[in-house]
C-alpha positions, 0 to 999 in steps of 0.5 A: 424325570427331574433327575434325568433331566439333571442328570443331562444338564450337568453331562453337558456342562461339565463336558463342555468345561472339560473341551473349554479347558483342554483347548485353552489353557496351558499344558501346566494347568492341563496336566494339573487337571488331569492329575484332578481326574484320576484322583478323583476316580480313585476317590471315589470307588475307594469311598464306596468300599471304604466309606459306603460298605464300612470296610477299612481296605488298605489295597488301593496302591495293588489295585491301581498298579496292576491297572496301570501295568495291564494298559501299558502292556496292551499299548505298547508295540512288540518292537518298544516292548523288545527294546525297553526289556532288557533284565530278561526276554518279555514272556510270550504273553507280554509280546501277544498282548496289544489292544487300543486306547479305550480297550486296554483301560477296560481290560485293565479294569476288568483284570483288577476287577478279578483279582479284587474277586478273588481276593475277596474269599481270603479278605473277607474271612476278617474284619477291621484292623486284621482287613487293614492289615491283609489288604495292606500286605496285597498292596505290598505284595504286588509292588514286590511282584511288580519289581522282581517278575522281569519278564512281564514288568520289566522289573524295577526299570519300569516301563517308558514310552507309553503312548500319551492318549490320555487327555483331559477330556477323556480322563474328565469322561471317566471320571464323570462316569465313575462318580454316576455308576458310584451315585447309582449303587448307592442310592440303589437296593445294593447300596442300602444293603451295603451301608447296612453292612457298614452300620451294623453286620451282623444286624444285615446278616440277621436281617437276610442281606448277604453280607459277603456278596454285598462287600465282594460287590463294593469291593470288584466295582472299586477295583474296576475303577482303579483299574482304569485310574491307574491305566490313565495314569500310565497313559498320562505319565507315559512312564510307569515303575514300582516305585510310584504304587507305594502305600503313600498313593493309598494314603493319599487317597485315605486322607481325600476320603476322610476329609471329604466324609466316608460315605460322600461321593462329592466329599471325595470330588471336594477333598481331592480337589482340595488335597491336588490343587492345594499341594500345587498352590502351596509349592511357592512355600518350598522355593527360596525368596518366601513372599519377597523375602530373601530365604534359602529354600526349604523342600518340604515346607508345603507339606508341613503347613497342608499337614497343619491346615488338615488337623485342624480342618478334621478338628472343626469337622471330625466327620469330614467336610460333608460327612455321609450326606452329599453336598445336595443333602447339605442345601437341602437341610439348610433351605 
């Protein structure tokens, strides 16, 4: 009952922030935000396969891809998708394709979910680095199907005019529901069985838990969700090529990870907070005139002092911010 009731309160408050900040603030600040969600959503279901489940995945950058081109395909008219198709005819399943807002970013997960399934048979015959390096070539693999099948992507020219029906507030429901759903797994029979997998494998194999289910389990519920991280991306951006989903975007979302902790679902929320936010806050460091005094520019120069500030964060805490403890687990030791 005490967790209900917590559980409610806290819906509430952050749905409220969510109207507060989408009807007051300016579009800068909004589109910051946004940006905030979905790389939270992201975050999180890459740590419950990555951090959770012990499973060193690479494919994130595929997984958001196929979302995003899944839900720019179902919102797009025929007639936008005829115009904007210019390499080559749209194929006859890209023009029968149409869906709402809410339902095209489920299908879109849904679709991501199975190909994360069957993914998993090849996958999931490997651990460790040889899981790093074929997840990392799926990642790959899509990018390059993504530019050559014009047809159905448009190839390198990407798709534009995509209807802007992402806002904060919805991206902030999501990204609400995916850290519960994550909560829930984890502190669930499913979860235990997952991090027994990531403890020790071969323990949880002797031990009757169904290593393969459990990771195939951890790895469609990622997928699912960023599936529909990429299609709010798709819809925020209203522009989508292949060039966005490089292996940069997973390695961002590496770097969120292990600074907030494998295996903390809010470590991942404070790390992607730290890692979008601080970008931004740090971009004066890029422009000319540095703290009043006369300078030339100096493109890249935010990156190099974030880079610095992340080593020594990760030398001080070589485990994360939080570790695999969430941050209630955290006061709760203190108190």
């Amino acid at each position: 009952m005490r967790y209900f009731t917590t559980l409610i309160i806290t819906i509430i408050l952050v749905i409220g922030t969510l109207f507060f900040a989408n009807n007051h603030l300016d579009g800068y600040s909004v589109m910051i935000l946004s940006n905030l969600g979905i790389f939270i959503i992201l975050a999180v279901s890459y740590n419950l396969i990555n951090g959770v489940t012990g499973q060193f995945s690479l494919e994130p950058n595929g997984f958001v891809a196929i979302g995003a081109y899944v839900t720019a395909l179902l919102l797009l008219g025929k007639d936008a998708k005829s115009m904007q198709f210019m390499l080559s005819d749209p194929s006859p399943l890209v023009m029968w394709m149409h869906a709402s807002f809410i339902p095209a970013l489920l299908i879109s997960g849904v679709v991501t979910s199975l190909v994360a399934l069957s993914l998993a048979f090849p996958v999931f015959r490997v651990r460790g680095d040889y899981l790093a390096i074929v997840t990392l070539g799926f990642g790959f693999i899509i990018r390059i199907v993504a530019i050559n099948q014009d047809s159905y992507t448009n190839g390198s020219m990407g798709l534009s005019s995509i209807p802007h029906d992402a806002n904060l507030l919805w991206i902030g429901v999501f990204a609400l529901i995916s850290v519960v759903v994550v909560l829930n797994i984890i502190y669930s029979k499913f979860g235990r069985a997952m991090k027994a997998v990531r403890d020790d494998e071969d323990a949880a194999n002797a031990m009757g838990v169904n290593t393969f289910k459990m990771k195939t389990y951890a790895f469609m519920t990622s997928a699912f969700f960023e599936g529909i991280g990429g299609g709010l991306m798709a819809t925020l951006l209203t522009t989508i090529s292949p060039d966005q989903f490089t292996f940069m975007l997973t390695f961002q979302l590496l770097i969120i990870v292990v600074l907030g902790g494998l295996g903390s679902i809010t470590g991942s929320i404070i790390g992607a907070i730290i890692v979008v936010i601080g970008m931004e806050w740090l971009r004066f460091l890029d422009e000319p005139n540095l703290l009043g005094f006369t300078t030339d520019a100096h493109p890249g120069l935010r990156m190099v002092v974030f880079s610095v500030i992340l080593i020594l964060v990760m030398l001080f805490a070589r485990r994360g911010l939080l570790g695999d403890k969430e941050i209630w687990d955290k006061f709760r030791k203190q108190k």
